[in-house]
SEKEFI-99995 format. One record per residue (C-alpha): x, y, z; residue in three letters; residue number from 1. Coordinates in steps of 0.001 Angstrom, whole numbers, padded with zeros to 6 digits. Each point is the difference from the previous one (the first is absolute). Example, Ala and Ser with C-alpha at 12.3 -4.5 7.8 and 13.67 -1.06 7.14 Angstrom:
BEGIN
<x = 012300; y = -004500; z = 007800; residuo = ALA; num = 1> .
<x = 001370; y = 003440; z = -000660; residuo = SER; num = 2> .
***
This chain:
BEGIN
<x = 000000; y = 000000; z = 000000; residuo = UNK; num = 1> .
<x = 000984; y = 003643; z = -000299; residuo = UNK; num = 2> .
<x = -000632; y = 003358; z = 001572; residuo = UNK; num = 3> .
<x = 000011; y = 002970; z = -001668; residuo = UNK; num = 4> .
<x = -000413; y = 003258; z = 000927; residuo = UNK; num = 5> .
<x = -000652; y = 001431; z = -003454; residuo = UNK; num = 6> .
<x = 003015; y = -001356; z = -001740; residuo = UNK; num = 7> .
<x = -000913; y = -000583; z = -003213; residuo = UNK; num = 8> .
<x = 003296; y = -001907; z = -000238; residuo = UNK; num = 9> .
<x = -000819; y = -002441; z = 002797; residuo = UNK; num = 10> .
<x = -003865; y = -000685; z = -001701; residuo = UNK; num = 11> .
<x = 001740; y = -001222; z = -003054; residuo = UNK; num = 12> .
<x = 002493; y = -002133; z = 001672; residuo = UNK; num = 13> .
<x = -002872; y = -001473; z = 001697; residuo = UNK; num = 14> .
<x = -001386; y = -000655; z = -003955; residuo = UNK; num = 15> .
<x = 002955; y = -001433; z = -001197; residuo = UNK; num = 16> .
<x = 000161; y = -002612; z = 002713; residuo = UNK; num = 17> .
<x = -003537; y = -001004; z = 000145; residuo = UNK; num = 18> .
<x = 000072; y = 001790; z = 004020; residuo = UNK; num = 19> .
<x = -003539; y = 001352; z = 001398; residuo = UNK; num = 20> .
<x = 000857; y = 003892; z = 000727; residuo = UNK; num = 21> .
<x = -001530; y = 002136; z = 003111; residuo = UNK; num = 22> .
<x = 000008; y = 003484; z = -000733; residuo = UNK; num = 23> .
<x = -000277; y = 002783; z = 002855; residuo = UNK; num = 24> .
<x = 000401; y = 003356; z = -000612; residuo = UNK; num = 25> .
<x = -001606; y = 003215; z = 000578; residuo = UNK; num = 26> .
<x = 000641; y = 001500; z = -003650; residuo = UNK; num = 27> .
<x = -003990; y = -001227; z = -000561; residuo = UNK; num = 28> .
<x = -001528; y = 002743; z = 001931; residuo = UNK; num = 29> .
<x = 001540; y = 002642; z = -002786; residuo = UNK; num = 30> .
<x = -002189; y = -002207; z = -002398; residuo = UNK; num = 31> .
<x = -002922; y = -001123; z = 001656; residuo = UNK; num = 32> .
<x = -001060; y = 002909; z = 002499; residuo = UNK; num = 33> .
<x = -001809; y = 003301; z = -000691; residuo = UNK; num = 34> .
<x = 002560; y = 003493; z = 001294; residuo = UNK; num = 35> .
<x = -001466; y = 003258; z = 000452; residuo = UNK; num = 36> .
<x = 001319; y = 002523; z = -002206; residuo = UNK; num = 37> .
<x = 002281; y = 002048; z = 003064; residuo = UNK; num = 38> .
<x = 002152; y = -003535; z = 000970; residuo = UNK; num = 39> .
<x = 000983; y = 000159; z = -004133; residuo = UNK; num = 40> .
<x = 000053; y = 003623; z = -000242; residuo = UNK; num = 41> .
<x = 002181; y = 001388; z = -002894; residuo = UNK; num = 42> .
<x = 001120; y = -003846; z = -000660; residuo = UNK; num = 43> .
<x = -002267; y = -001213; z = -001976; residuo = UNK; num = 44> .
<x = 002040; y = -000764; z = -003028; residuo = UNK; num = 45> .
<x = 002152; y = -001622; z = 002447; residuo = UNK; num = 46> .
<x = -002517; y = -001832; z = 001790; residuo = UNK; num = 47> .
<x = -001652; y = -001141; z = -003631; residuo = UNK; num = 48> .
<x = 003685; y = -001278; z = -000800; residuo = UNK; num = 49> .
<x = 000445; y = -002194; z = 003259; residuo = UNK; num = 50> .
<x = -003912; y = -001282; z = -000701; residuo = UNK; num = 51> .
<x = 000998; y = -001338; z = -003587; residuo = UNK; num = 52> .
<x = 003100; y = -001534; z = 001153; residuo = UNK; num = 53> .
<x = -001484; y = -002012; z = 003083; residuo = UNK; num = 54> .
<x = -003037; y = -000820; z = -002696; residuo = UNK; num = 55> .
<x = 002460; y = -000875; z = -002390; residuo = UNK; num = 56> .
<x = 002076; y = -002663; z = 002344; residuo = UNK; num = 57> .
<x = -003394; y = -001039; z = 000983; residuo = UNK; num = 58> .
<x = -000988; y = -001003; z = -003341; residuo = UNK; num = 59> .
<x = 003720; y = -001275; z = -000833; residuo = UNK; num = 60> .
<x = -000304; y = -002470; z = 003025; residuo = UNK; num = 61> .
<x = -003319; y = -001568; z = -001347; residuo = UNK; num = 62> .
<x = 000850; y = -000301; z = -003242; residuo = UNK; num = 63> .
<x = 002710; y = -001983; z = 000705; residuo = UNK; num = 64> .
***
C-alpha cells in the first residue's frame, strides 16, 4: 500500500506496481468548498490557477 499526501509521483508508483493508494491531503478544500470573495481578495487569477491545477491532478489520478 501507499500514502500519499498529494504526490502525484507516489500515485503512479502505486499504478505501476499494482499497490492500492490512500490519499490525504487538504489541497481538496481549494476545489471542493465555496470562499467568500474578501478570503480571495485581489487573487483571484491566482486562486483560479491553484483550482485548475488541484482539478487537473485530480483528473490525472483517475484517469490513470
Amino acid at each position: 500500500m501507499v500514502i500519499s499526501d498529494f504526490e502525484s509521483w507516489t500515485y503512479l508508483f502505486a499504478k505501476a506496481h499494482n499497490l492500492p493508494i490512500i490519499s490525504v491531503d487538504n489541497m481538496q478544500v481549494i476545489n471542493r468548498c465555496s470562499h467568500e470573495d474578501d478570503i480571495i481578495g485581489n487573487n483571484r487569477a491566482d486562486f483560479e490557477l491553484a483550482r485548475a491545477f488541484v482539478k487537473a491532478s485530480c483528473l490525472f489520478a483517475i484517469i490513470i
